[in-house]
N, C-alpha and C positions, 0 to 999 in steps of 0.2 A: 504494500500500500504506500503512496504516497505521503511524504512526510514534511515536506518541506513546500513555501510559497512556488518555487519552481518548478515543480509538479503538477499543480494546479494545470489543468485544461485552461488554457487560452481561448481555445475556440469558444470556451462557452460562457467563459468567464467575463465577457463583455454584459453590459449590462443591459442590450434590448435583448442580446442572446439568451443570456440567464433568467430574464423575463421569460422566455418564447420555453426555454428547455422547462423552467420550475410551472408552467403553465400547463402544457402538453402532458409533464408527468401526470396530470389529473385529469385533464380534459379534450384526450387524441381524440379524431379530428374536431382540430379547430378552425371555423374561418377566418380568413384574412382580414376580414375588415373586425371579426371579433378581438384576435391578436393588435390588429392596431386600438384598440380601445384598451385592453390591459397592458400593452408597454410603454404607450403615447408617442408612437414613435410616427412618424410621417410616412409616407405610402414607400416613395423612392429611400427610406433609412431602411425599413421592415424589409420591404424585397430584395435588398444589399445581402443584410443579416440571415436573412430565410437561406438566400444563395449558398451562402459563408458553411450554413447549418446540412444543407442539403452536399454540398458538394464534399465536408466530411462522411457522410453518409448518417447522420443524426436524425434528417428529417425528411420525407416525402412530400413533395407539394401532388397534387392532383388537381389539374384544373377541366372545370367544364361547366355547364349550365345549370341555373336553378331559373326554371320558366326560360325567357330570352335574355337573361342578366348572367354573363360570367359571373363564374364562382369559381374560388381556388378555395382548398382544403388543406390545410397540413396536419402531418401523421408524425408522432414519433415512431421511430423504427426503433426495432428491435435492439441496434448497435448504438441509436441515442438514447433508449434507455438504460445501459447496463454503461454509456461515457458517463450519464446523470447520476446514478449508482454510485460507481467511481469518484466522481467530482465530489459526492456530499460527505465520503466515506472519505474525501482528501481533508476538509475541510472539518470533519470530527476529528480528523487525526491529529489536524494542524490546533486546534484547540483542546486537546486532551480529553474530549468528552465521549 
């Protein structure tokens, strides 16, 4: 286990990131426009971040229709749940609890 600050996940340890991962841990799929209401994050910040998140393989977007309105969905995946795991189990460690 991780022990020290330098350990810590970067990728998730940003703060819309860690927004989007402590969110997803409870409530996979989430909409995008629901995720921009819990991180405050601006359309072009979130979709950066989502990228950042998907492209380690943390998250799955899915996009397609609700009626004639795009909808994008994101999933935490299986490999960002067991980084989030990881990350909190760094973060107990780094605190002794």
């Amino acid at each position: 286990m991780p022990d020290t600050p330098h350990q810590i996940n970067d990728i998730i340890h940003g703060r819309i990131r860690l927004g989007v991962m402590a969110y997803l841990s409870t409530a996979s799929p989430a909409s995008f426009p629901e995720l921009l209401k819990k991180t405050g994050a601006t359309n072009g910040n979130l979709s950066t971040h989502l990228t950042k998140l998907e492209a380690a393989g943390f998250v799955r977007q899915e996009k397609g229709y609700k009626g004639k309105r795009p909808q994008t969905l994101v999933h935490l995946t299986g490999a960002g749940r067991k980084a989030w795991i990881e990350y909190l189990d760094a973060l107990r460690d780094m605190l002794n609890i």
